[in-house]
C-alpha positions in Angstrom: 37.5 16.7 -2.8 37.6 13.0 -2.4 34.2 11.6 -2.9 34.6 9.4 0.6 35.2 12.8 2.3 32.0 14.2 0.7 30.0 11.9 2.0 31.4 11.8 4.9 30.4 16.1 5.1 26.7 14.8 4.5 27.0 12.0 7.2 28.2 14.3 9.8 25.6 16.5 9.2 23.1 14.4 9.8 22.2 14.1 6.9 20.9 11.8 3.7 19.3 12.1 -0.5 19.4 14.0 -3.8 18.3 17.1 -6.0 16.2 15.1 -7.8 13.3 14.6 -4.8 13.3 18.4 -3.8 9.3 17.9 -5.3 8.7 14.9 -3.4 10.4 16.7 -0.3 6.9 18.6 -0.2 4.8 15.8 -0.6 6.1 13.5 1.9 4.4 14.7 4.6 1.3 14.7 7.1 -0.4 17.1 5.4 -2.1 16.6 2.0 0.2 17.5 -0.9 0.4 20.4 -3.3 -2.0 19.6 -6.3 -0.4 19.6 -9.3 -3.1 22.2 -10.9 -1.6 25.0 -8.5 1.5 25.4 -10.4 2.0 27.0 -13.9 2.0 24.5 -16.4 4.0 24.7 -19.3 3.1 26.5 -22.5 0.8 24.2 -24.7 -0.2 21.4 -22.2 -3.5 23.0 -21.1 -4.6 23.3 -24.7 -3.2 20.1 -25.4 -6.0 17.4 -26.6 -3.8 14.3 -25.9 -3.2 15.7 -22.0 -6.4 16.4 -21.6 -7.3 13.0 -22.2 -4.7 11.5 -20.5 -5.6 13.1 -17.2 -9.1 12.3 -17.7 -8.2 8.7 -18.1 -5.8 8.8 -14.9 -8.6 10.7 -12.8 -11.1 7.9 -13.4 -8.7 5.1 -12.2 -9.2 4.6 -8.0 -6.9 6.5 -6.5 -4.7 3.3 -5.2 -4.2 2.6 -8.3 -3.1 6.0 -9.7 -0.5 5.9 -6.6 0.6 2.4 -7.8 1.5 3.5 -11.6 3.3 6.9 -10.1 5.4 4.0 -7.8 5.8 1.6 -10.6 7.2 4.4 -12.6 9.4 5.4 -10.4 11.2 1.7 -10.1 11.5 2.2 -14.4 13.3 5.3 -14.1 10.4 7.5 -15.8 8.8 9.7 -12.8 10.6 11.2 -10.1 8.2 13.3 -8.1 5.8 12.6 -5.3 3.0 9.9 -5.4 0.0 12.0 -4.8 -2.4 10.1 -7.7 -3.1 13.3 -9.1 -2.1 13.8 -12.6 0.0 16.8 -14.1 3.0 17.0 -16.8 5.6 14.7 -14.6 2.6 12.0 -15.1 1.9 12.6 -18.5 5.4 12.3 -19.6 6.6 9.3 -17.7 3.6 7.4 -18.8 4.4 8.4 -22.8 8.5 7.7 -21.4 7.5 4.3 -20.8 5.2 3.6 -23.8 7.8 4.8 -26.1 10.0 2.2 -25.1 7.3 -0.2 -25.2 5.6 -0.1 -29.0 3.5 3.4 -28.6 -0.4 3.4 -28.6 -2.2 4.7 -25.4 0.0 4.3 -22.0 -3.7 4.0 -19.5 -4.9 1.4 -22.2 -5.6 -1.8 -19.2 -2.9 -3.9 -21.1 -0.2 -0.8 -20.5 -1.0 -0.9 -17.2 -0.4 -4.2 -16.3 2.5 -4.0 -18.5 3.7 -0.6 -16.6 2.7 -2.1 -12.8 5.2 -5.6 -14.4 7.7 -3.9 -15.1 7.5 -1.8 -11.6 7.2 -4.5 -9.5 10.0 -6.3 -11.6 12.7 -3.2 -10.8 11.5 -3.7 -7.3 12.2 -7.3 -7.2 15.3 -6.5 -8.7 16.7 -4.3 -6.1 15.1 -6.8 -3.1 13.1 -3.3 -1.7 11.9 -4.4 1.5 8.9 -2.5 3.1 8.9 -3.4 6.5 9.2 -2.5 10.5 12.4 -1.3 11.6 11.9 -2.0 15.8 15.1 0.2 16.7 13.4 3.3 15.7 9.8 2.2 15.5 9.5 3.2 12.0 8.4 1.6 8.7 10.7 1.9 6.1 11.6 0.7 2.7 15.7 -1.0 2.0 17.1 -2.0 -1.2 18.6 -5.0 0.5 20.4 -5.6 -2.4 22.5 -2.8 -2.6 22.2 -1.9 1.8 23.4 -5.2 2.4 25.3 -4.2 5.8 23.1 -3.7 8.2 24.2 -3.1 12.0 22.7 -1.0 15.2 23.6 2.6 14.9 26.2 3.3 17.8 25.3 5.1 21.1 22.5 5.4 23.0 20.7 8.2 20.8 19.1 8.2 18.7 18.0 5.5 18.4 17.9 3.1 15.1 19.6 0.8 12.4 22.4 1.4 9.6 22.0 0.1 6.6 25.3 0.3 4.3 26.9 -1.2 0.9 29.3 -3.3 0.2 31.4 -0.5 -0.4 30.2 2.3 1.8 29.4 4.7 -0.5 25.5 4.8 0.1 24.5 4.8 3.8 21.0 4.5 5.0 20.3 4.9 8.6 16.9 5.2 10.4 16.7 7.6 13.3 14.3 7.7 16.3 14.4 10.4 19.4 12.5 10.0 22.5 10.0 12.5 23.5 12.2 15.7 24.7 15.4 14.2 23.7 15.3 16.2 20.4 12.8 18.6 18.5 12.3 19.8 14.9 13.6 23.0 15.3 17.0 21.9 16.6 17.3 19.1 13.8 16.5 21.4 10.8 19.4 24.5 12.3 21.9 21.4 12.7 21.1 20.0 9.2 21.3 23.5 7.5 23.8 25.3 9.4 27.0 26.6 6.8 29.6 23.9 6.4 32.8 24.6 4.5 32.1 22.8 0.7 28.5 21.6 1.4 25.8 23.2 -0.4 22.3 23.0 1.1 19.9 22.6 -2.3 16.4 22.3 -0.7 15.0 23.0 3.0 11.7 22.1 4.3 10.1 23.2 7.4 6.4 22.3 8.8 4.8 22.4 12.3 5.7 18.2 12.0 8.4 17.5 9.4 11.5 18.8 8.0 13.2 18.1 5.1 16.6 18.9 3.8 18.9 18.3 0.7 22.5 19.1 0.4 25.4 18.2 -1.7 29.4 18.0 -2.0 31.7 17.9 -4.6 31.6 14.2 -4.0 27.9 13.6 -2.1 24.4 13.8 -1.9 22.1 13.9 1.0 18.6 13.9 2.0 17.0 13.9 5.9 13.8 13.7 6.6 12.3 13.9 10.3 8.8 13.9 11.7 7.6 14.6 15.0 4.6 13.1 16.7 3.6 12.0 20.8 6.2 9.7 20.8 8.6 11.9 20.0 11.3 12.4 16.8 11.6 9.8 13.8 13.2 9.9 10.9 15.6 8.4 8.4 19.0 10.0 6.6 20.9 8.8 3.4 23.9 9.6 1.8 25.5 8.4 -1.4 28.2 9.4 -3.6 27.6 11.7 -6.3 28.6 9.0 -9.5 26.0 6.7 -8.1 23.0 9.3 -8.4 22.1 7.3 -12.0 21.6 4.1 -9.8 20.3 5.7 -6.5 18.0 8.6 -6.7 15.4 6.7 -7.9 15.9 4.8 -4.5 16.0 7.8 -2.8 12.3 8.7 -4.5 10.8 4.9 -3.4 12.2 4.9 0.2 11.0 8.5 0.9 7.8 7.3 -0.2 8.0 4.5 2.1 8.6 5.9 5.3 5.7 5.7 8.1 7.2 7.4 11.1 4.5 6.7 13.4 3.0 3.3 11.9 0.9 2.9 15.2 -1.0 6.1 14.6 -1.6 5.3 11.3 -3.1 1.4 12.0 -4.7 2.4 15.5 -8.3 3.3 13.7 -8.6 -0.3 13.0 -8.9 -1.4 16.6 -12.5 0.7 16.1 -13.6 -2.3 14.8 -14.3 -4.0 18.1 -17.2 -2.8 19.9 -16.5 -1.1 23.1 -16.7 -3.2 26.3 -19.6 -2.2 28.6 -19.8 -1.2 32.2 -19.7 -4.3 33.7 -17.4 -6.6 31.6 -17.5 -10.3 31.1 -14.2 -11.4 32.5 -10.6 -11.5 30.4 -11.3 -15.3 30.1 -14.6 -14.7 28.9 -14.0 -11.8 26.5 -10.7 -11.3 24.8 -9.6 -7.4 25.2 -10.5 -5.7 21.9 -6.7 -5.1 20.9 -6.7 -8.7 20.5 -9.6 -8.7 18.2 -8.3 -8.1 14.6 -10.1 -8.5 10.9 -9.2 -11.6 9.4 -11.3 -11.6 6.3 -14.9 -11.2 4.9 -17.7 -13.7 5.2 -20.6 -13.9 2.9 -24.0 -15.2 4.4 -24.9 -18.2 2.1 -28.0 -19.8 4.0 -29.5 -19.6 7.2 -26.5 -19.4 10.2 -24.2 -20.3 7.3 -21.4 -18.0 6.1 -18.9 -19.1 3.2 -15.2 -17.8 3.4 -11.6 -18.6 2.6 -9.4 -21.5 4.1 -6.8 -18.7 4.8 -9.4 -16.7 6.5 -9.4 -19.5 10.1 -6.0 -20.4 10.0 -4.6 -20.4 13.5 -7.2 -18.3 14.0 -10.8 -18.4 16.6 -13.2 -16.9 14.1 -15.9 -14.8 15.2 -18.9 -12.9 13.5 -20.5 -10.3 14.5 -19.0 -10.3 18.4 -19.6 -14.1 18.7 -17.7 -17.2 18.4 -18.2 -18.8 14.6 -17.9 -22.8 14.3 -16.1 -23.7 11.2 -18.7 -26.7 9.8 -15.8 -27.3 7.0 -12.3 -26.4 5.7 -11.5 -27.8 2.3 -8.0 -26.6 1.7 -7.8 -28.5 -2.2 -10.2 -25.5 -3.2 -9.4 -22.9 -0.6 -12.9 -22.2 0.7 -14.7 -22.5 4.6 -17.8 -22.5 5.7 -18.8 -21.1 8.9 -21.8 -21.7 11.5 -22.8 -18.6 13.1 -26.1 -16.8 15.0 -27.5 -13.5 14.3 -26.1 -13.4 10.7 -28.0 -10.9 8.1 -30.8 -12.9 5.5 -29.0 -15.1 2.9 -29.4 -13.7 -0.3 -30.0 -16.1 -3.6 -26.6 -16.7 -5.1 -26.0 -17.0 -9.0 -22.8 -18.2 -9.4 -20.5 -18.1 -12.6 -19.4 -21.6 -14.2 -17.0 -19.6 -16.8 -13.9 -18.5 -16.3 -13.4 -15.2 -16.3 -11.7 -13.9 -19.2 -8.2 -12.1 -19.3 -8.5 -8.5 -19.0 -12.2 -8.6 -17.7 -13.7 -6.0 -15.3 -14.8 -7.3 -12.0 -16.1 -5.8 -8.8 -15.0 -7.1 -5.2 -16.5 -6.7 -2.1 -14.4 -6.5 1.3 -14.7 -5.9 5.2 -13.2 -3.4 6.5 -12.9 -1.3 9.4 -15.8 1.1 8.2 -17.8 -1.7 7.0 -18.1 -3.4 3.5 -16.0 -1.2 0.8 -16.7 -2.2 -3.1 -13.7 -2.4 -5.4 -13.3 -2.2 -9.3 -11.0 -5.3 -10.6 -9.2 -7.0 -13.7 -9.2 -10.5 -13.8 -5.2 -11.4 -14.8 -2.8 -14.7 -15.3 -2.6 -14.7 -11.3 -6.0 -13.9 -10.6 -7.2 -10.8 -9.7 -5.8 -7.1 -9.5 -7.6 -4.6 -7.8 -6.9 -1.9 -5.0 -7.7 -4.4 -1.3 -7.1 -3.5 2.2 -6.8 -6.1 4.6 -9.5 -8.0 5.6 -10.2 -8.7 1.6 -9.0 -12.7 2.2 -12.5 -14.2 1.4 -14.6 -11.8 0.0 -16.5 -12.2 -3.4 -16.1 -11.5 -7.0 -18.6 -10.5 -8.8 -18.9 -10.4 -12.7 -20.6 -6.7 -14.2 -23.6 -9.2 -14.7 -23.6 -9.6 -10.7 -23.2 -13.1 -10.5 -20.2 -14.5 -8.4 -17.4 -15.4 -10.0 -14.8 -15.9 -7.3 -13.7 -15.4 -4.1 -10.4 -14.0 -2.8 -8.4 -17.0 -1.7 -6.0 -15.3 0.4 -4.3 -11.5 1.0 -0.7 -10.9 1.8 0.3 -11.5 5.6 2.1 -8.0 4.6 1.1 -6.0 1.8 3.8 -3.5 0.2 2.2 0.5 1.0 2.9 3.1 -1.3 2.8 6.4 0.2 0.4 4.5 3.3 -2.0 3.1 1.2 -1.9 -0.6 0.1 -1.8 -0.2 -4.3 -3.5 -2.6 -6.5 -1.9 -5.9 -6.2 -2.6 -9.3 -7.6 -4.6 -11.8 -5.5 -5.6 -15.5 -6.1 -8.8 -16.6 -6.6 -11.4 -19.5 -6.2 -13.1 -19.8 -9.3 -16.7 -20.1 -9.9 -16.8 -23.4 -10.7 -15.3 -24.4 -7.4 -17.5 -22.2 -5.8 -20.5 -23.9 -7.3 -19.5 -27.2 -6.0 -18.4 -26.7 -2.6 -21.3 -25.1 -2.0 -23.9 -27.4 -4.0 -21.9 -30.2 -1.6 -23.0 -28.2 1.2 -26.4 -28.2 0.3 -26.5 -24.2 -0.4 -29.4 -23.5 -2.8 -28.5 -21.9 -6.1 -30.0 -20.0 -9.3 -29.6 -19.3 -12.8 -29.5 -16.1 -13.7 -29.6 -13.9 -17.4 -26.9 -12.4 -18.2 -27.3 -8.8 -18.2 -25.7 -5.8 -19.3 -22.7 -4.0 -17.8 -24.2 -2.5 -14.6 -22.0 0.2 -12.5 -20.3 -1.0 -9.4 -22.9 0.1 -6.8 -25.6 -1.5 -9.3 -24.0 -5.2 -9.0 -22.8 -4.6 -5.1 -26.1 -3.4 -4.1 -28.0 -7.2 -4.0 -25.6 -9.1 -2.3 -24.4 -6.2 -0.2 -26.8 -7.2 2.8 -25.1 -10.5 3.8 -21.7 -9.5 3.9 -19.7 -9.5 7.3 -16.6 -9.2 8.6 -14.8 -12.2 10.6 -12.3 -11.2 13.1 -9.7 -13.4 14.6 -9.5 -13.5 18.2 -5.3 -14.5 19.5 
């Protein structure tokens, strides 16, 4: 059979991806995934001593981070399964896959992996996979632009959505959306694995809220993946011809592992943030409505009514602490940092800040608003700064060395951070050094102190002092 008629079977099915992600099929979905430790391992990897330690490494990494080596593996060809930061033999040997290539020794040793989350994010630049909002269907969803670079409305009134094609038309990726009652799960999933004449369904995937199904031709592959939710059907379908499953299924694995169907339900928690408005409300021009009210950064209370931030934190941007207007005293954009006026702030806290660098490879720890209040991070200083596992809302919040003095502040976060299976991995942030630090503030007239350096203390051990006089500051538009 002609390999455009193939995929033109899959395509008429509605259909779109490859043998290869029947695992990740199962994971993908709004329900936690399968552990690993469920199924029967193979003969020899229980008992085996280098496993063992393996996984023991992997399980004491945060789990953003364990996501983000399972994605960056993925873009180097090495893993193929579902990113669920749990480790089992898929995990063990794409990490040894990878090393192999790469001079032995141990794959979870902190230079590997930087080296491993490189070379991840390089295969990504590579392919120009974009993570973003797709307004036709609602959805978020991830495009190797570089390959998909046709991109046009999909025809007809329903569904709803956006093709993405090659130069060539031999991979199509479209994005589907249904209004509420216009389709439903049940009808999808019969259309998708009804018996077509030389199509072979080779997976099939039924839950109360998703469906998944694989199939292939003589000449195609195909995945489809839908979800359903109150605003009704989303999903996305691709299809590609069978010689291009080399290049493409690993594609297949990062834009499943994209895909938000509902992205509204999934940021809506945030807006808890702003306290609820009381009976009798102050006026819209007194009060901004809360979905207006977002969390621009994190604020660190320096001296009395005085909180130090980042630049990037107020820019374009009405700060507020704590539910009331903040006064920005000054911006110094040559070293990135702001400092706020502010009433009812928490008790300063005596700062010892770091006039070292940090050294490469160091262990930090990072503290950051959030929408459930101050979270603590483990970090690795690096050539750009810092790595560590941040949500937004980390733009301005401090670094502190395993000593517990401050060695930085986050200068800025992305304006839209990559997700890997929803959750935003470790990525690499700049910073303000210490020594900056030190001067802005001693040109400010903040009080400082010496401190000893101390041993390595655990995370919650450095946090815990300067924990206190963190806030969040929101952004009113």
């Amino acid at each position: 059979m002609p390999r455009r008629l193939g995929l033109a079977l899959l395509l008429a099915a509605g259909f779109a991806a490859p043998t290869a992600t029947q695992i990740l099929a199962q994971g993908q979905s709004q329900v936690p995934a399968p552990k690993p430790a469920a199924k029967t391992p193979a003969p020899g990897y229980a008992a085996d001593p280098a496993f063992e330690a393996a996984k023991a490494a992997f399980e004491a990494l945060p789990e953003a981070e364990r996501k983000a080596l399972q994605d960056a593996l993925v873009w180097t060809g090495d893993y193929n399964s579902v990113l669920a930061g749990t480790f089992g033999r898929r995990t063990f040997e794409a990490l040894n896959a990878f090393q192999a290539r790469n001079g032995g020794g141990d794959p979870l040793s902190p230079p590997v992996r930087a080296r491993i989350l490189a070379a991840g994010e390089g295969a990504r630049k590579a392919a120009r996979f974009t993570v973003k909002a797709d307004p036709a269907s609602g959805t978020v969803l991830g495009v190797p632009e570089r390959l998909l670079a046709k991109r046009s409305p999909l025809p007809g009134p329903l569904p709803a959505g956006t093709r993405w094609q090659s130069a060539d038309g031999r991979v199509t990726l479209e994005s589907r959306a249904f209004p509420p009652g216009a389709a439903d799960l049940d009808g999808l999933f019969e259309r998708a694995t009804a018996p077509m004449p030389e199509r072979r369904v080779t997976y099939k995937l039924k839950r109360p809220d998703f469906i998944v199904v694989t199939a292939e031709t003589a000449g195609g592959r195909s995945y489809v993946r839908y979800a359903a939710g109150p605003a009704g059907v989303r999903g996305f379908t691709l299809g590609y011809d069978q010689a291009l499953a080399g290049e493409v299924d690993r594609l297949v694995i990062a834009i499943a592992n994209s895909f938000v169907p509902f992205p509204d339900a999934v940021a809506a928690p945030v807006a808890a943030v702003t306290p609820a408005a009381p009976a009798l409300a102050p006026s819209p021009a007194a009060r901004p409505p809360a979905a207006t009210v977002r969390i621009a950064g994190t604020g660190l209370v320096v001296a009395p009514n005085r909180v130090l931030t980042a630049v990037s934190v107020v820019e374009s941007c009405a700060p507020r602490i704590g539910g009331a207007a903040a006064k920005l005293l000054r911006g110094d954009p040559a070293s990135g940092l702001a400092l706020l006026e502010a009433s009812g702030l928490p008790a300063p806290v005596p700062l010892a800040v770091r006039a070292e660098p940090v050294a490469s490879e160091e262990t930090l720890v990072v503290l950051a608003a959030g929408a459930e209040g101050v979270a603590v991070a483990p970090g690795t200083a690096g050539p750009g700064g810092l790595v560590a596992p941040l949500q937004p809302g980390a733009a301005g919040a401090p670094v502190l060395d395993r000593a517990g003095r401050l060695a930085g502040l986050v200068a800025r976060y992305p304006a839209a951070p990559r997700l890997v299976a929803g959750v935003v991995p470790p990525l690499a942030v700049p910073l303000v050094v210490g020594a900056q630090l030190r001067n802005f503030l001693g040109e400010n007239g903040v009080a400082l102190r010496d401190a000893a350096v101390g041993g390595a203390a655990s995370l919650g051990a450095v946090a815990g002092p300067i924990r206190p006089a963190m806030v969040a500051v929101t952004c009113a538009r």
